[in-house]
N, C-alpha and C positions, 0 to 999 in steps of 0.2 A: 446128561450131556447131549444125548439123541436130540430132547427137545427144545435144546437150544439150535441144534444146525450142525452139529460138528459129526462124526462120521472117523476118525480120525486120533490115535494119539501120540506124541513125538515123546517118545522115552528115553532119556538119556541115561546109561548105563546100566546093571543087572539088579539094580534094589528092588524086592521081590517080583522077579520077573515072573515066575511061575504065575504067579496069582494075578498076576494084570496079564499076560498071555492068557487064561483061562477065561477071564472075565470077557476078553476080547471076542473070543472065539466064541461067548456064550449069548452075546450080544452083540454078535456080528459088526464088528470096529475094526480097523485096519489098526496095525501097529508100527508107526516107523521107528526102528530101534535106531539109536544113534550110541556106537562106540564113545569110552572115555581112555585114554592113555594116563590117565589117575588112576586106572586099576595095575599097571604095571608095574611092578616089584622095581624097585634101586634106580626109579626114574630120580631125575634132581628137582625141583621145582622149574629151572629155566629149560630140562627134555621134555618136561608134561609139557612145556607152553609151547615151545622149538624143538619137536625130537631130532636128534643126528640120526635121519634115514638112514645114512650110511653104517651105523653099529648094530654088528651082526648081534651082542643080545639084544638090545632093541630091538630087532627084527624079529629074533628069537622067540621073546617074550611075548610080540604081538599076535604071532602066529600063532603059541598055544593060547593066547587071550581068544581071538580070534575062531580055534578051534572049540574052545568050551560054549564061547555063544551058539556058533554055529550048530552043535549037538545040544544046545540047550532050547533053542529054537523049535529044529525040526521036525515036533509033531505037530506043530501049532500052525493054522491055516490063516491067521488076522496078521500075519509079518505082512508089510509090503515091501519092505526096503532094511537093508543094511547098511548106514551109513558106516564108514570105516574114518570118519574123523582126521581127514587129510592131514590138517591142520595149514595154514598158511606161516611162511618162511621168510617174511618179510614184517618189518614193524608196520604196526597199523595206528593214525592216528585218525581217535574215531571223531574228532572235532572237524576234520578236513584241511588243518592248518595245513598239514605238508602231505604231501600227496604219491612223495616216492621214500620206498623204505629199502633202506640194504639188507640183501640177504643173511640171513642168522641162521650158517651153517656149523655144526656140530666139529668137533675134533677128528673124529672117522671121516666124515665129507670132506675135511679140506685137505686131509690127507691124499682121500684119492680123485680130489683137480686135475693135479697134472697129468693122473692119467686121462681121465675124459675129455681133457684138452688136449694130448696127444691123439686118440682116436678123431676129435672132430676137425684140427690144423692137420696133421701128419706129416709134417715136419716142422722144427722149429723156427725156420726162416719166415714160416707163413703168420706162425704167432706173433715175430719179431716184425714183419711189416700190419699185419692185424691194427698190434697194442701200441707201435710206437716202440720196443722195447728191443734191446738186444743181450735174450737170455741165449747162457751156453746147454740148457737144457729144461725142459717141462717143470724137474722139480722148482727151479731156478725161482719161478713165480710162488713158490714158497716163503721163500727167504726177501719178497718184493712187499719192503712196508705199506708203501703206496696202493697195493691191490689186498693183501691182508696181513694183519697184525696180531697174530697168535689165532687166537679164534673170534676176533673179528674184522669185520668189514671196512674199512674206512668210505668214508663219505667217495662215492663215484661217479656222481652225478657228471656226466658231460665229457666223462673217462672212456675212453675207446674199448677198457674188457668189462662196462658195465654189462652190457647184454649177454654177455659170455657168464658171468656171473648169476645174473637172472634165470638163462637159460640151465644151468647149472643148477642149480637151485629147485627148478622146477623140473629139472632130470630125475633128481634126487628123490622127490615126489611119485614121480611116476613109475619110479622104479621099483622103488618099496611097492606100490600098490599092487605094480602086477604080480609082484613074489606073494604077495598077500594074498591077491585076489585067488591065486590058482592052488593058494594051502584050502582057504573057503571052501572053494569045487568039489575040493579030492574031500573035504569032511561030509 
């Protein structure tokens, strides 16, 4: 691999890690490890592809995931990077036909919308001139077909709480990571 130019290997998940960590360090190669949420116990197939950030075993799960790599790591000097496998939260189509995807938040996440739409409107009047809408309370947009239909999305394209939704979406994201990030730290 050396003497082709590469310097470099992007590993996706722990299939003998030991041994390509060693080889690494022995032959001086960087290692970018790249997380799988395939390794997570009682994911469904549609959480491995869209996890609900918001489910505390989810979260659970990832953090002792998370912590085993991270002590599986630790003596080896060729790691460069820990990818933690965001994942994106939005359909993607890889043709470029359509270019905007609705959010595909989890049961935990849409649960707690209204609160983080409470935190960022702080009161509901503000929502209610935002969206167009006149709810009697945060949960209210629950029970609004038009913004979500069980656990999903409807088409929002051109909808006033789309970016509320995206924003949301991408809250969710980052929120996990930093709870992530700082189990990482303390291993």
């Amino acid at each position: 691999m050396k003497e082709a130019g590469f310097n470099t290997l992007d590993l996706y998940g722990k299939s003998f890690l030991d041994e390509i960590l060693e080889w690494c360090d022995r032959n001086e190669f960087g290692v970018y490890l790249r997380t799988s949420y395939t390794e997570i116990r009682g994911l469904s197939p549609e959480r491995i592809e869209f996890p609900d950030f918001m489910d505390t075993h989810f979260r659970t799960e990832a953090k002792n995931f998370m912590a085993s790599v991270m002590s599986d790591i630790q003596d080896y000097h060729s790691v460069l990077a820990v990818d933690m496998d965001q994942r994106w939260l939005f359909s993607v189509d890889w043709e470029g036909g359509r270019r905007i995807g609705e959010p595909r938040l989890g049961p935990e996440a849409i649960q707690y919308f209204p609160k983080w739409l409470e935190k960022k409107y702080g009161n509901i009047a503000q929502i209610n001139l935002a969206w167009q809408k006149q709810y009697a309370q945060f949960t209210d947009v629950l029970e609004d077909g038009s913004v979500i239909q069980g656990e999903n999305i409807p088409n929002s394209v051109n909808q006033p709480w789309r970016l509320d939704l995206i924003e949301y979406a991408l809250w969710t994201i980052n929120d996990f990571l930093k709870d992530l990030t700082s189990t990482m730290r303390s291993v």
